[in-house]
N, C-alpha and C positions, 0 to 999 in steps of 0.2 A: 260593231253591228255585223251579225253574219247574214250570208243568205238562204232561205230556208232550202235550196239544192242547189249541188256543186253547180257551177257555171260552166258552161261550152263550149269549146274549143272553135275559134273561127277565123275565115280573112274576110276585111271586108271588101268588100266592091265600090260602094259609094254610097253615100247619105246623100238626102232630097228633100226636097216641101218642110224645113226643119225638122220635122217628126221623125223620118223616116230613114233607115237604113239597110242596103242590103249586104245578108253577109252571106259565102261560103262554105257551108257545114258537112265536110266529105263533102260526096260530088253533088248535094243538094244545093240551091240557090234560095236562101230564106228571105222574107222582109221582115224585120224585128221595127220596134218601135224605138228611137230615139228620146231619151227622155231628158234632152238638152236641148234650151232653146238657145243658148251664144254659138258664137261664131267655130267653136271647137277648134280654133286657129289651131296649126301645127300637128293635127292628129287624125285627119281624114286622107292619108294616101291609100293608094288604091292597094289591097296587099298585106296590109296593117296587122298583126295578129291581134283579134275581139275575144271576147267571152262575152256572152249572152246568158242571161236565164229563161227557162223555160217554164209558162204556166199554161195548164192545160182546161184552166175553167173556159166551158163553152162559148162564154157571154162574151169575153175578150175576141175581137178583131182579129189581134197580132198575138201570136202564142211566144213569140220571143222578144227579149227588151234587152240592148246593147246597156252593158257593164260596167266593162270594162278595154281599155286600146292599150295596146302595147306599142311604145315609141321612142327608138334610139336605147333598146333595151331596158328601160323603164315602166311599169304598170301604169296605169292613169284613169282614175276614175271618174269616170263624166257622166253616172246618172244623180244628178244636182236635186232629186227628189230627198236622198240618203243624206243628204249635207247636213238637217239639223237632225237628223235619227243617230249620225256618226259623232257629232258634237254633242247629245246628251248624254250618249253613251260615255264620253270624255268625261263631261262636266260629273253626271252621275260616281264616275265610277274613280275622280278624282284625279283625272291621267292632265289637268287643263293647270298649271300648282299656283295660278295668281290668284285661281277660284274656287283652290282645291278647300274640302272638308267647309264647303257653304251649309247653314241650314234649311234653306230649301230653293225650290228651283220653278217657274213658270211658263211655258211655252206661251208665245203668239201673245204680247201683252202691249194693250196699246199704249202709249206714250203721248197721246192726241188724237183728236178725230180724223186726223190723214194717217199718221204712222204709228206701226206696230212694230215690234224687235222682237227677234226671234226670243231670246230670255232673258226674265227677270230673276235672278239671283241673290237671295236676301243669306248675309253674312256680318254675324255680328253686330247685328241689325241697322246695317247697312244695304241699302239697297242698289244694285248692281243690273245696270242694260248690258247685255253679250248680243250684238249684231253679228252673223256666218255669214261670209262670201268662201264659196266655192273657187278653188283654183284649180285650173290643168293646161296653162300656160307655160312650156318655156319654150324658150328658143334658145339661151345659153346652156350648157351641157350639164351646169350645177345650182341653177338659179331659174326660181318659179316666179311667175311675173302674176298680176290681177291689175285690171281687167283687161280680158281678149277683144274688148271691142268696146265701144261710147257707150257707157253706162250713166244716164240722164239720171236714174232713180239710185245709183250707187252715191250719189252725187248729192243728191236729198238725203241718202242717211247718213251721210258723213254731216251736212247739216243739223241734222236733228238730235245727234249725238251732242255736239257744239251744246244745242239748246239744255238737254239732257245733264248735262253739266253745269250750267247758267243754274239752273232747278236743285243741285243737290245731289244728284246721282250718280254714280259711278260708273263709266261708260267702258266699255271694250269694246274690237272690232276686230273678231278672229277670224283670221285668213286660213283659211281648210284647204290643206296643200294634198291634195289628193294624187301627190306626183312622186314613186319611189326615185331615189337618188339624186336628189339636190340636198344639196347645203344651209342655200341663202333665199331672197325672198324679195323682191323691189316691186315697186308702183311702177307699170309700165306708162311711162308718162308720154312716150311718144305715138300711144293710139289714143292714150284721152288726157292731155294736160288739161281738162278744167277739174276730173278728177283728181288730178296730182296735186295741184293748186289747195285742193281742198282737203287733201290728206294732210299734205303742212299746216293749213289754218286748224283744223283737229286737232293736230300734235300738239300745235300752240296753245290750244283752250286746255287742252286737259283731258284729252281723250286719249287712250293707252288701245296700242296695234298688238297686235301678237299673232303667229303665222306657226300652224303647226302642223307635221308633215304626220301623214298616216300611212300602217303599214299595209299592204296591198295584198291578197290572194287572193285566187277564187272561191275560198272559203267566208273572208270574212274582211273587212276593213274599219279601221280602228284607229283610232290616234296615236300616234308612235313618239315623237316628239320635238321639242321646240327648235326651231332655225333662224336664222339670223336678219333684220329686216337691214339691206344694205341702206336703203335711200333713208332712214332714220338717222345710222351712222353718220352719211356725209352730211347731211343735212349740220348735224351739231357740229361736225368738224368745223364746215364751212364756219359756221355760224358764231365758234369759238373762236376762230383766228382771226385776230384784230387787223392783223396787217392788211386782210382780205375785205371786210367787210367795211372798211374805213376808209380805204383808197378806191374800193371798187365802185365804179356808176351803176345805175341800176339794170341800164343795158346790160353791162358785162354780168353783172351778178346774176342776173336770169339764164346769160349764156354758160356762164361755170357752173348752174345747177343743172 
């Protein structure tokens, strides 16, 4: 996905009322629009290097909308609007390879009268749900975490996927790592274990994660490539070794995960 003009050089000052941002542009003091509603954990110090883009239709408010944050020398893109624009662009253009060369592709398709998934992917005339969550979490220095905060409705699609599955369809749940220079990828489970909880019951049914890191400028951001989900790993580890799962209570076994 690029953007239709270079983005802006900026520091920020502070983000407010969720929407809202100000950043330092040369010696101007702008207010851009925030177009993230989480927590942005880890990436609002005061100081921050931003990019902004700038539009100048009249009708708009706010003539600038924060980008892009620079943090611990890393890009991070947190307008969560671009997440399924940067992932059709992936799926389209084949850069996603468990969904690569599908024959066609549907936005915003409901799965029931509560829930819709971002797309539906019919291949080989299989038919394929792709749910996008936006990532710009870390706090280890090579590992992007999801979710920044108690995601109630992240919680529900992880459920619905489960059903999704039950029904015959081919479920995925691609984590848009929207964070240059990390490696790996886990479920933060100590801001939402009911989350967590329900990421392994998914795994269990039959729902497949995948976490892919995009490449970041101010020109353009795009799907780069695939990274590693650690808590999948231990999870089979644990889950393989006998000696663990046989002798352990279930106290301890919540505690070693």
């Amino acid at each position: 996905m690029e953007f239709t003009k270079a983005l802006i050089k900026g520091k920020l000052i502070k983000r407010y009322k969720r929407f809202f941002a100000d950043v330092k542009i040369g010696k101007e003091i702008v207010t851009a629009h925030c177009p993230n509603t989480g927590s942005m954990k880890g990436l609002l110090d005061e100081g921050n290097e931003v990019y902004v883009s700038k539009n100048d239709d009249p009708k708009r408010k706010l003539k600038y909308t924060l980008e892009i944050v620079k943090v611990k020398k890393n890009l991070v893109g947190v307008n969560t609007h671009f997440a399924n624009k940067i992932a059709f662009h992936g799926l389209t253009n084949n850069l996603v390879k468990e969904v690569a060369n599908n024959d066609s592709i549907k936005a915003e398709v409901f799965f029931d009268k509560e829930t819709r998934f971002d797309f539906l992917v019919e291949k080989n005339k299989q038919k394929i749900f792709v749910e996008v969550k936006n990532v710009t979490l870390f706090r280890e220095e090579k590992t992007a975490e999801f979710p920044d905060a108690v995601t109630t409705r992240g919680s529900k699609h992880l459920k619905t996927l489960i059903e999704a599955v039950k029904k015959g369809y081919k479920s995925y749940l691609l984590f848009l790592v929207q964070i240059e220079g990390v490696d790996n990828f886990k479920i933060a489970k100590d801001i939402d274990k009911e989350y967590y909880e329900n990421y392994l019951l998914a795994k269990k049914a039959g729902v497949n994660f995948l976490a892919y890191q995009c490449k970041i400028n101010s020109k353009e951001i795009k799907i780069d490539k695939k990274i590693k989900i650690i808590n999948a790993w231990l999870f089979r580890k644990i889950w393989k070794d006998e000696s663990c799962w046989k002798s352990c209570s279930k106290n301890s076994w919540y505690a070693y995960r």
